[in-house]
Short mmCIF file of the C-alpha atoms (twelve columns), coordinates in Angstrom:
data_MODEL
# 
_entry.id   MODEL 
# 
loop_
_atom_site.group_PDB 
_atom_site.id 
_atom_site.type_symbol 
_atom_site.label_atom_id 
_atom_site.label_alt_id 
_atom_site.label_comp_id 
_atom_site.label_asym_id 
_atom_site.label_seq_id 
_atom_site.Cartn_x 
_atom_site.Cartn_y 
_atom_site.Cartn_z 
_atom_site.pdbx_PDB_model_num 
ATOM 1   C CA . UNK A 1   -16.005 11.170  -12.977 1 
ATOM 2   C CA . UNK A 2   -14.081 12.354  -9.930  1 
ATOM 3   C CA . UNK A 3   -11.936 15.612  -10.564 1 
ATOM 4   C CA . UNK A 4   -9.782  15.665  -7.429  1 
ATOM 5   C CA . UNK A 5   -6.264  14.526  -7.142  1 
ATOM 6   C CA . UNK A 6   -5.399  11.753  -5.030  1 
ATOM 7   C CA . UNK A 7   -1.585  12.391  -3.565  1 
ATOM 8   C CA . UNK A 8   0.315   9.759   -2.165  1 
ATOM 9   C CA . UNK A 9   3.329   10.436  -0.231  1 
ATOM 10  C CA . UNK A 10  6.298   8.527   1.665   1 
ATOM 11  C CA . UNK A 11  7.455   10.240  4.449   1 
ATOM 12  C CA . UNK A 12  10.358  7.779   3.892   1 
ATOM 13  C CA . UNK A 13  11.629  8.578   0.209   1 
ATOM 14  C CA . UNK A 14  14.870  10.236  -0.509  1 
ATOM 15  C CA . UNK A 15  16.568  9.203   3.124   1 
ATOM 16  C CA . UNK A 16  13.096  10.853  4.679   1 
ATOM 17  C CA . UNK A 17  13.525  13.860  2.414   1 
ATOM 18  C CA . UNK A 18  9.738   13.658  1.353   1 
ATOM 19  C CA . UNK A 19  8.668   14.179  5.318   1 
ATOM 20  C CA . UNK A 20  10.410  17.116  5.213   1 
ATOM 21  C CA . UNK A 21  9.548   18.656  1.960   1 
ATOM 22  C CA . UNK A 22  5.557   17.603  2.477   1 
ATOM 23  C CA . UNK A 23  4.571   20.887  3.278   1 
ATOM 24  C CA . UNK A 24  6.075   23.454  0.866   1 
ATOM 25  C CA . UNK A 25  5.083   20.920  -2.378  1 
ATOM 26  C CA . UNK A 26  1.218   20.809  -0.127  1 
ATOM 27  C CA . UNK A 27  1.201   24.715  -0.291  1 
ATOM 28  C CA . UNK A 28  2.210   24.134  -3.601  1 
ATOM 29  C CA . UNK A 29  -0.006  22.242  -5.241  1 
ATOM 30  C CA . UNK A 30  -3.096  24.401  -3.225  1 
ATOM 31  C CA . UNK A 31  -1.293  27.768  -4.650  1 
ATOM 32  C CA . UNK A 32  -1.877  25.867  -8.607  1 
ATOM 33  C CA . UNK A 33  -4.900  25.489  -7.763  1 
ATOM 34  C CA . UNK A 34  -5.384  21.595  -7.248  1 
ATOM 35  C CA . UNK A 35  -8.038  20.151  -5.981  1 
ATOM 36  C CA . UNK A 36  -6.614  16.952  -4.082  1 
ATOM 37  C CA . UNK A 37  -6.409  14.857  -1.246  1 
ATOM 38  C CA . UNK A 38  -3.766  13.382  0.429   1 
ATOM 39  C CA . UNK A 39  -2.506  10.465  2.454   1 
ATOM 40  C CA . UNK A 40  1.065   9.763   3.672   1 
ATOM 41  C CA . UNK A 41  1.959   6.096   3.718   1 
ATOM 42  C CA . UNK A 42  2.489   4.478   7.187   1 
ATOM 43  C CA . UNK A 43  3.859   1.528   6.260   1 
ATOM 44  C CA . UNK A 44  5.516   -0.663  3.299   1 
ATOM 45  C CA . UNK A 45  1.804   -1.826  1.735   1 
ATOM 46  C CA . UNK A 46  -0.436  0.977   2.758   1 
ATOM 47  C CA . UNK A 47  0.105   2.085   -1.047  1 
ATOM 48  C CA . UNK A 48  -2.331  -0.662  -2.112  1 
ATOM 49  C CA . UNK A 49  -4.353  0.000   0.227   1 
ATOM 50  C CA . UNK A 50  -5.092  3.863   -0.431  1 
ATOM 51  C CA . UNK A 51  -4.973  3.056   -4.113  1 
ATOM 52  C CA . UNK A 52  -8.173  0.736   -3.985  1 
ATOM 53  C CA . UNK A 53  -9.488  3.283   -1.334  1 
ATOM 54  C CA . UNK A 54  -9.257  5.657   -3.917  1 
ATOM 55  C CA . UNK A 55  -10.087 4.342   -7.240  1 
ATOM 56  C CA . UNK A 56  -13.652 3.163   -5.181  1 
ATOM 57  C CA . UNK A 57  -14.210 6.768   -4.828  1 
ATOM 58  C CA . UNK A 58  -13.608 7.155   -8.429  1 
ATOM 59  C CA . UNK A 59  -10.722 8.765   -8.793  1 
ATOM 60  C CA . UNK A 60  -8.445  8.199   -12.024 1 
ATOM 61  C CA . UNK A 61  -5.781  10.687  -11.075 1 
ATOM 62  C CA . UNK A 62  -2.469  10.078  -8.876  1 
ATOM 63  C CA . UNK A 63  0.474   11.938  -7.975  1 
ATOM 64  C CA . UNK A 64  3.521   10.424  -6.362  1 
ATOM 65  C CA . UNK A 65  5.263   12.076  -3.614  1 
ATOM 66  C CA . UNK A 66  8.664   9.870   -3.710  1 
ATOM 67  C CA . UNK A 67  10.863  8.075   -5.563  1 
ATOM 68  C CA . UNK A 68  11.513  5.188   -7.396  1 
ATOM 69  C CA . UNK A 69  10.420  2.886   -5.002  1 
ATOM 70  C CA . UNK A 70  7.322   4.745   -4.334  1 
ATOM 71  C CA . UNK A 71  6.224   4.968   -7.929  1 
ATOM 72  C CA . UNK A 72  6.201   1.270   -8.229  1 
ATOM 73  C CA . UNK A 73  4.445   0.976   -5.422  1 
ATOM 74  C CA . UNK A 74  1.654   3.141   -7.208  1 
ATOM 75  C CA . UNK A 75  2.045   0.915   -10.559 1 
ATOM 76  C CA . UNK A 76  1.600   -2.009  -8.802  1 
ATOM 77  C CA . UNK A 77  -0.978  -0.971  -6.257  1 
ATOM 78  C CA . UNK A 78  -3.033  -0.277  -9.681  1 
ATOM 79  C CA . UNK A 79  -1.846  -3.106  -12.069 1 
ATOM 80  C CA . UNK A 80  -3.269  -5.651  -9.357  1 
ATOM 81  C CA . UNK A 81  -6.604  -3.949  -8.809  1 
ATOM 82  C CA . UNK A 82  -6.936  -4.146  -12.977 1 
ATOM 83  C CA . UNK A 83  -9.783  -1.366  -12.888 1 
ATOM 84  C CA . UNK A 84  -12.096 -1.418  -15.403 1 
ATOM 85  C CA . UNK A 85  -11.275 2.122   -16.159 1 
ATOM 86  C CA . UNK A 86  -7.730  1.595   -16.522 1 
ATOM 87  C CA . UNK A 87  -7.466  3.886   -19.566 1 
ATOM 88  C CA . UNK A 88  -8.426  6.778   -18.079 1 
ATOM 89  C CA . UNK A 89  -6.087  6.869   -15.088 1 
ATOM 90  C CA . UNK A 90  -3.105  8.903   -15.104 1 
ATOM 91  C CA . UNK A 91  0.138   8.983   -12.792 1 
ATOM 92  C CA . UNK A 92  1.907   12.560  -12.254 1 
ATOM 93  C CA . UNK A 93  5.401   12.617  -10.099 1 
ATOM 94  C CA . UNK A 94  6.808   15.049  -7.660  1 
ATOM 95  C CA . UNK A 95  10.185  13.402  -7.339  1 
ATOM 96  C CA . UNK A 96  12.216  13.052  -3.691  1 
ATOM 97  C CA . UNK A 97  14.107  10.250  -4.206  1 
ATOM 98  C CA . UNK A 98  17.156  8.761   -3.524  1 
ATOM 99  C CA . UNK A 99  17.988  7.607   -7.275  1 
ATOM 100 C CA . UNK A 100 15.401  9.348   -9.527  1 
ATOM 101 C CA . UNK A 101 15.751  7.346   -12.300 1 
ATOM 102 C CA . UNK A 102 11.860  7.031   -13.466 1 
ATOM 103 C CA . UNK A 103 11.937  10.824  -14.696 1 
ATOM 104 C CA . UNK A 104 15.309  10.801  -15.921 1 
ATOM 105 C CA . UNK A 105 13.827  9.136   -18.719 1 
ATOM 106 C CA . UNK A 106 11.367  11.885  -19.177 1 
ATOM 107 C CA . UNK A 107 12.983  14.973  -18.442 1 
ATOM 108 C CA . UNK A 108 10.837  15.693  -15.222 1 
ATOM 109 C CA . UNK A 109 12.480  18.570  -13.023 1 
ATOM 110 C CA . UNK A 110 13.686  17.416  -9.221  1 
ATOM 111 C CA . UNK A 111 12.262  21.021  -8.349  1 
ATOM 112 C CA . UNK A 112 8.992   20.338  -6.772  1 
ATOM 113 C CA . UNK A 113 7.330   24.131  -8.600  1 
ATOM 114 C CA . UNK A 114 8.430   22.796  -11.988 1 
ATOM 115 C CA . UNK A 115 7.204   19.027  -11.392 1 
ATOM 116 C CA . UNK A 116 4.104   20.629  -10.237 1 
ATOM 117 C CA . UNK A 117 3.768   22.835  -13.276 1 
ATOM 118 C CA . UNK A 118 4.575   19.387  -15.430 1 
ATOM 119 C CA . UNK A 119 1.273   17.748  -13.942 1 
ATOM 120 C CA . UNK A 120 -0.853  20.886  -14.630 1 
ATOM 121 C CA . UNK A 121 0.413   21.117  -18.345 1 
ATOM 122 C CA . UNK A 122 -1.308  17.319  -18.613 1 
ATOM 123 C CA . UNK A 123 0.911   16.186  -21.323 1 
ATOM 124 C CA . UNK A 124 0.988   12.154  -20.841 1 
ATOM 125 C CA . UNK A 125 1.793   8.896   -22.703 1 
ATOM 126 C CA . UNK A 126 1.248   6.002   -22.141 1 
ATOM 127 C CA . UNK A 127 3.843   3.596   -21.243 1 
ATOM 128 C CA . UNK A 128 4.385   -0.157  -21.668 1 
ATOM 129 C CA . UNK A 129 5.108   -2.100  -18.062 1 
ATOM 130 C CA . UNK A 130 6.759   -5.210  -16.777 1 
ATOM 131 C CA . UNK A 131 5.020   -8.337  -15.468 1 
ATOM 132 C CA . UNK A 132 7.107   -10.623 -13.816 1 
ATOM 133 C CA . UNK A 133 5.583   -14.422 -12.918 1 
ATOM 134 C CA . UNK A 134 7.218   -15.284 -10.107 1 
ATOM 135 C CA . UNK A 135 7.494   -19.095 -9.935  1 
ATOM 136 C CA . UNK A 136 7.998   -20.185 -6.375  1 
ATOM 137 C CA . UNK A 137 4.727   -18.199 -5.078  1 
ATOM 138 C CA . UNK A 138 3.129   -18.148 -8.089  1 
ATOM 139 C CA . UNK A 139 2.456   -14.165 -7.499  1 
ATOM 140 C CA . UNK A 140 2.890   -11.122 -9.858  1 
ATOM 141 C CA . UNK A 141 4.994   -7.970  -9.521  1 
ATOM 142 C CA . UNK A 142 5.200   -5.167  -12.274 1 
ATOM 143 C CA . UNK A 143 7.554   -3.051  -12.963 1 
ATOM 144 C CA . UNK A 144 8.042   0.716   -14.938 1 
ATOM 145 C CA . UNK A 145 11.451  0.960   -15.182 1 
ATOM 146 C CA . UNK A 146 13.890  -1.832  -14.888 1 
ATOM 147 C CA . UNK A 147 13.971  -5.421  -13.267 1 
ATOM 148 C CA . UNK A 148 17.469  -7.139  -12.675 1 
ATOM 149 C CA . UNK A 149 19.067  -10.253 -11.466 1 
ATOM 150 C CA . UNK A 150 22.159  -11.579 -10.295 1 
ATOM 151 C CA . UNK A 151 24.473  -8.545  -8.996  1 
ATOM 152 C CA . UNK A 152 22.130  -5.730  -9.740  1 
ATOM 153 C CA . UNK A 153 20.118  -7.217  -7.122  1 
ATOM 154 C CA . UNK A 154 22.938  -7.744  -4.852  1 
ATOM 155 C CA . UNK A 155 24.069  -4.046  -4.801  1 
ATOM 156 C CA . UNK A 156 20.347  -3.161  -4.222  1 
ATOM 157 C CA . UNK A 157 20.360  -5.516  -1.202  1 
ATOM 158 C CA . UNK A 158 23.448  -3.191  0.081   1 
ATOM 159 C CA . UNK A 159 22.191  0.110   -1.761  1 
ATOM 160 C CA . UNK A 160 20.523  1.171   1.830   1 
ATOM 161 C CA . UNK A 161 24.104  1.271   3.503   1 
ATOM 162 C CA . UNK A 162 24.824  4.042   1.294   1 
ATOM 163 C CA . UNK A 163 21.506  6.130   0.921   1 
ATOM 164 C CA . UNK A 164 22.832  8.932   2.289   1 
ATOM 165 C CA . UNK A 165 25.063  9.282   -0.640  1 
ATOM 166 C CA . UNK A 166 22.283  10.216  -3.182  1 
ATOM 167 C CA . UNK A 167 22.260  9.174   -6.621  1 
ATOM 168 C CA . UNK A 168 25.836  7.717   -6.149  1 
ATOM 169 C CA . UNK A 169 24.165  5.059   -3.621  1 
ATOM 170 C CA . UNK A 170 24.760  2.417   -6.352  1 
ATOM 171 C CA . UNK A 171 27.717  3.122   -7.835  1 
ATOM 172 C CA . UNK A 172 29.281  2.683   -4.501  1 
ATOM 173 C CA . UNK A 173 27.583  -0.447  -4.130  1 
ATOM 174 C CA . UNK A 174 28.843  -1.865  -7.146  1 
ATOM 175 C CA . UNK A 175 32.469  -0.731  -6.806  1 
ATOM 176 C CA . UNK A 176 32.371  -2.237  -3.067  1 
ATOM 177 C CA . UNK A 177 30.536  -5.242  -3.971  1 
ATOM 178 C CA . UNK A 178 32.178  -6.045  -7.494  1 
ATOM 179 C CA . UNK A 179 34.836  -8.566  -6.084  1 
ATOM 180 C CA . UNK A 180 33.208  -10.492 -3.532  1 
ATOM 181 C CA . UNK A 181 30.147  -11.205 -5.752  1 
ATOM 182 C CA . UNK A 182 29.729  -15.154 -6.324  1 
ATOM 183 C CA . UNK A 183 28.376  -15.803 -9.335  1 
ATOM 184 C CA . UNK A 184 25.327  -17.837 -10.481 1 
ATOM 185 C CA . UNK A 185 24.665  -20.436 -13.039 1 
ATOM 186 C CA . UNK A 186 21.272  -19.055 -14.842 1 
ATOM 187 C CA . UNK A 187 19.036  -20.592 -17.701 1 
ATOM 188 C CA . UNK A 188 17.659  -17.712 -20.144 1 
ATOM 189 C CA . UNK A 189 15.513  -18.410 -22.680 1 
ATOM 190 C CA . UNK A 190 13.659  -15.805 -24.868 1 
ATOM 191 C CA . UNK A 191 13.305  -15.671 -28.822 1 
ATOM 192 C CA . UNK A 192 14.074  -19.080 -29.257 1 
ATOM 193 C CA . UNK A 193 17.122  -18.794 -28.060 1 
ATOM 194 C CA . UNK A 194 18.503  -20.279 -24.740 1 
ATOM 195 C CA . UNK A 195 21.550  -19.307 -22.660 1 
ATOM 196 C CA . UNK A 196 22.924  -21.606 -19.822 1 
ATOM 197 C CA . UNK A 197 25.922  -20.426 -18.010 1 
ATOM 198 C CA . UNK A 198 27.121  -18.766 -14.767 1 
ATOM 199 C CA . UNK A 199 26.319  -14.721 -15.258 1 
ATOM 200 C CA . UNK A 200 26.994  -11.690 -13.445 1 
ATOM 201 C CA . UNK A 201 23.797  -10.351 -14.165 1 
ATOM 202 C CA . UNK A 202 20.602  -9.543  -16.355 1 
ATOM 203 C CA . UNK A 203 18.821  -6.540  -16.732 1 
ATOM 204 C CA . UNK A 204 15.407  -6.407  -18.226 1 
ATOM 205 C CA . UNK A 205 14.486  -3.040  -18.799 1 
ATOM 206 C CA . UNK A 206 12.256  -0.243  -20.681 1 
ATOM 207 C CA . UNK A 207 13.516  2.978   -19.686 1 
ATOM 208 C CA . UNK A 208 16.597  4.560   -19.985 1 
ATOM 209 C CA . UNK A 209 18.495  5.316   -16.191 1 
ATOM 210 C CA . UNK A 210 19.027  3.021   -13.419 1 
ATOM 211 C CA . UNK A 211 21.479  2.985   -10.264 1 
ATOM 212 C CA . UNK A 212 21.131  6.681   -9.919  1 
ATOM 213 C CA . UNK A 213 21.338  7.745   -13.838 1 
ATOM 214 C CA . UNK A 214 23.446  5.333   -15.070 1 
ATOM 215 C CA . UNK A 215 22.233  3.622   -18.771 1 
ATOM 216 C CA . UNK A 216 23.187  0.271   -18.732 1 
ATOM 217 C CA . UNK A 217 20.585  -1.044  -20.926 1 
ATOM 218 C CA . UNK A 218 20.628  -0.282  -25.224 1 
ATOM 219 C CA . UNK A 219 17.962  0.868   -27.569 1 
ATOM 220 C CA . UNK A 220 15.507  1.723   -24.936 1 
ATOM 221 C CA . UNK A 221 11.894  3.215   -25.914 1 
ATOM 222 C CA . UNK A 222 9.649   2.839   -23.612 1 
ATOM 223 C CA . UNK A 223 6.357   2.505   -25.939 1 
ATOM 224 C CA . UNK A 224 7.764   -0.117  -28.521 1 
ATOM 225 C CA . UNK A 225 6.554   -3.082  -26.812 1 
ATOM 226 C CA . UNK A 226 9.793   -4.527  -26.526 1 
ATOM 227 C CA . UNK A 227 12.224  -5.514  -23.145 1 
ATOM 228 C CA . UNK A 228 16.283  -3.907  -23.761 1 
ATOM 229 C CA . UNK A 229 17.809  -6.703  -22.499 1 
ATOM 230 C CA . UNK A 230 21.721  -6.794  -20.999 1 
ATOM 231 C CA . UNK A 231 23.487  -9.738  -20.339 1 
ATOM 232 C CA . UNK A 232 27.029  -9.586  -18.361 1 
ATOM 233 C CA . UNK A 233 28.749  -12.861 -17.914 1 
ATOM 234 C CA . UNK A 234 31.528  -11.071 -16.039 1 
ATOM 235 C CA . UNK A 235 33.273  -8.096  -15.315 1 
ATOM 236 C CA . UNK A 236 36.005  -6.934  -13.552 1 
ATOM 237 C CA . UNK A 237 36.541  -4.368  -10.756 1 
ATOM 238 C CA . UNK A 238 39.374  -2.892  -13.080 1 
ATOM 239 C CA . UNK A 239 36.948  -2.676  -16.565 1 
ATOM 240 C CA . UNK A 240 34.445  -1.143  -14.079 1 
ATOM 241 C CA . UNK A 241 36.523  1.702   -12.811 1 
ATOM 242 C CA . UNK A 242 37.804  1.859   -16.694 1 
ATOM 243 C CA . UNK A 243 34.551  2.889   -17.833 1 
ATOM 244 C CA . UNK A 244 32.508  4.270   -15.391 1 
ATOM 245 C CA . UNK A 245 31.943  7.184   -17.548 1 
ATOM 246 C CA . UNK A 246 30.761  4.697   -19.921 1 
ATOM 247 C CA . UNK A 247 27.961  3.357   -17.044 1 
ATOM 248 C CA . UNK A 248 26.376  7.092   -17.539 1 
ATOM 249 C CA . UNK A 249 26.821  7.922   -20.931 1 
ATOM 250 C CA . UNK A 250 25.472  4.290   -22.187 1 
ATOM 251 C CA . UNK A 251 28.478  3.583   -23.649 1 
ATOM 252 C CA . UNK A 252 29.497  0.694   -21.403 1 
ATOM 253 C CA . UNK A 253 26.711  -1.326  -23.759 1 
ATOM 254 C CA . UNK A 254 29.242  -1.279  -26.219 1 
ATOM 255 C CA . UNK A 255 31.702  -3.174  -24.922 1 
ATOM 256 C CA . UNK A 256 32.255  -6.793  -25.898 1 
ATOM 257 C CA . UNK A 257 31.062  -8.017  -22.067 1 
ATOM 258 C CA . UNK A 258 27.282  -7.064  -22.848 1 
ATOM 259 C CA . UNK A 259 25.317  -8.838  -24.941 1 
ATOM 260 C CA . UNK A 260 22.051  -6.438  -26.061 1 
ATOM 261 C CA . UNK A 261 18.637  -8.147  -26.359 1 
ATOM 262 C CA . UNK A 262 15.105  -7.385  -27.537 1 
ATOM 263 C CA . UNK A 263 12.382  -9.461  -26.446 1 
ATOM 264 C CA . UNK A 264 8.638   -9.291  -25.225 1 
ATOM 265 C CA . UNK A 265 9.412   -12.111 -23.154 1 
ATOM 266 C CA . UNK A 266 12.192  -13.685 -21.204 1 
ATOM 267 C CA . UNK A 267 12.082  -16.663 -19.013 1 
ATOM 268 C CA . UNK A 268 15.069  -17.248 -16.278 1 
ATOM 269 C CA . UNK A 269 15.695  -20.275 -14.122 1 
ATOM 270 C CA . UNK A 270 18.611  -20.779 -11.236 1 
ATOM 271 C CA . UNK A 271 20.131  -23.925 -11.658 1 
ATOM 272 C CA . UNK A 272 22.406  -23.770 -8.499  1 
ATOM 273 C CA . UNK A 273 21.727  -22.853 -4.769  1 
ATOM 274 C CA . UNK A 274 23.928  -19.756 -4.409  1 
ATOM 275 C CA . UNK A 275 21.906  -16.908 -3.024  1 
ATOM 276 C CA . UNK A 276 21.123  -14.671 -5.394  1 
ATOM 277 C CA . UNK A 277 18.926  -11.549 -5.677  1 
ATOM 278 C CA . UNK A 278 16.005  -10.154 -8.240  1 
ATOM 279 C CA . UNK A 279 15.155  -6.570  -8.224  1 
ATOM 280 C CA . UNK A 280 12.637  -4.374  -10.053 1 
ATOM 281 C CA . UNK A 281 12.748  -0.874  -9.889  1 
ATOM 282 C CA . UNK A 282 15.233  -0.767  -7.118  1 
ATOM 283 C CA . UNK A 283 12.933  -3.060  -4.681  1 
ATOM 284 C CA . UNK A 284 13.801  -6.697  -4.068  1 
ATOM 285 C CA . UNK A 285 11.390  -9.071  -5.052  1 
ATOM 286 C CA . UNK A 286 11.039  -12.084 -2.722  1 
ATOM 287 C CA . UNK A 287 11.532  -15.041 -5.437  1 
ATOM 288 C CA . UNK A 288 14.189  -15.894 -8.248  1 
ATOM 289 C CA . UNK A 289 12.949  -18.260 -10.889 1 
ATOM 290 C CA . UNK A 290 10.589  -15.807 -12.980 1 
ATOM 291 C CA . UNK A 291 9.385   -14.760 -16.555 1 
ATOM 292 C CA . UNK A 292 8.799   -11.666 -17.349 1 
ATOM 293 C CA . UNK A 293 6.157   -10.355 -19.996 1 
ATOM 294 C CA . UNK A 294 5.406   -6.979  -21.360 1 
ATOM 295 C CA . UNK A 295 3.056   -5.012  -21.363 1 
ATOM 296 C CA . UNK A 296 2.406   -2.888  -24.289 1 
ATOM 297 C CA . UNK A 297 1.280   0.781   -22.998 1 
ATOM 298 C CA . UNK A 298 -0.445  0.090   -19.974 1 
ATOM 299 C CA . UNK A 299 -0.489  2.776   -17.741 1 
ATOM 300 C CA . UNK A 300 -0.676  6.566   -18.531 1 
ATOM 301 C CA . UNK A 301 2.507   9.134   -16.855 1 
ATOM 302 C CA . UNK A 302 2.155   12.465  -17.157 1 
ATOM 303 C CA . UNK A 303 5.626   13.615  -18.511 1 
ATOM 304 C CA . UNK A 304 7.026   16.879  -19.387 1 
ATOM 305 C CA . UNK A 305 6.465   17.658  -22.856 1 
ATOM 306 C CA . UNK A 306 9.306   17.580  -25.633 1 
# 
């Protein structure tokens, strides 16, 4: 078996934060003592690329240089390949993102010594993943964190507007976005039971933060096998700005507007023609009709121990 680190990083990550902080996390990682290589991305599917590059050479262990959007570039740059030695290969984070939310979950430090440290220590689990079928195409996208449709994916369509902001990049979004948003008629079915009526949006998820730390998604645990499911039918700009405390704290799962899911499966259709937007882990996914599966603990993460 190959020893060495591979390290992926996107120059582009955290409003091209990563280019920037590329060298001090490289003389980093060599003053810990790593044994790695390294390749900065160059465009949108090099990922996939230097991840079959890589696991040819027999390498089983990654770290991300990025954020959100680079991690499940990773995940899916693996997922597709389906290595035969899937078990054994393990994804570590350095996180320079714009949201963060991945290691939220986890309690992984934004200080690139600490997340550093994190990998060393080797403490992983292994974590259940998204598969969503896409219909139209007839292709496959995973996901690690959370998958959404309807305005979720609209604010992530505007999200780059406001990159500069940070983790408040959605928030500001949402608030913007909230009362111009036309609404879709959607077809969910899961558990036997089937919902048919114009929503504002579902989130499919299976860890806890999204939108820059916000929890809008109930019972989450991440190796149970299970999707947390939120449905919104509506929701006003006034209820928003009521409760955004609520978005962070979880709370706003509570209220009477979301319905809370749990299912291994979920199945959604558009039955009108309005344009409307699907998202997983903050990237847009070009298709809308989908079902999404899980994947009970797929991939290894290496996490900061409890």
């Amino acid at each position: 078996m190959n020893n060495k680190w591979f390290v992926i990083v996107n120059p582009t990550a955290g409003n091209g934060a990563a280019k920037k902080k590329w060298l001090p996390v490289f003389n980093e990682l060599t003053k810990q003592n790593f044994v790695f290589d390294f390749e900065i991305t160059q465009y949108k599917k090099h990922v996939s690329v230097l991840i079959k590059k890589a696991i040819d050479q027999g390498i089983t262990k990654f770290i991300c240089v990025g954020g959100d959007g680079t991690l499940h570039n990773i995940v899916n740059g693996i997922l597709n390949l389906n290595p035969v030695n899937i078990s054994e290969i393990k994804i570590g984070i350095i996180p320079i993102g714009t949201g963060n939310d991945w290691i939220k979950t986890y309690k992984i430090s934004k200080d690139h010594k600490k997340a550093i440290q994190t990998i060393k220590s080797g403490f992983s689990l292994k974590q259940d993943i998204g598969k969503l079928l896409l219909h139209e195409n007839n292709s496959i996208v995973y996901f690690n964190n959370l998958a959404g449709i309807g305005f979720d994916g609209y604010v992530v369509n505007k999200v780059h507007r406001f990159k500069n902001l940070g983790f408040l990049a959605y928030l500001t979004g949402a608030l913007i976005s909230i009362a111009s948003y036309k609404k879709s008629t959607l077809k969910i079915k899961f558990n036997d039971i089937e919902i048919k009526e114009k929503t504002l949006m579902l989130l499919i998820g299976i860890c806890k933060y999204s939108g820059g730390g916000m929890q809008l998604t109930q019972n989450v645990n991440p190796t149970d096998g299970l999707f947390d499911i939120s449905h919104i039918n509506k929701i006003s700009l006034a209820t928003l700005l009521r409760n955004i405390g609520g978005l962070f704290s979880g709370k706003i799962t509570n209220i009477k507007l979301v319905k809370n899911y749990k299912t291994s499966k979920i199945r959604i259709s558009v039955l009108d023609t309005k344009k409307i937007y699907l998202q997983a882990d903050g990237e847009l996914v070009d298709s809308i009709n989908f079902t999404a599966e899980i994947i009970p603990k797929a991939l290894h993460f290496i996490v900061a121990e409890e």
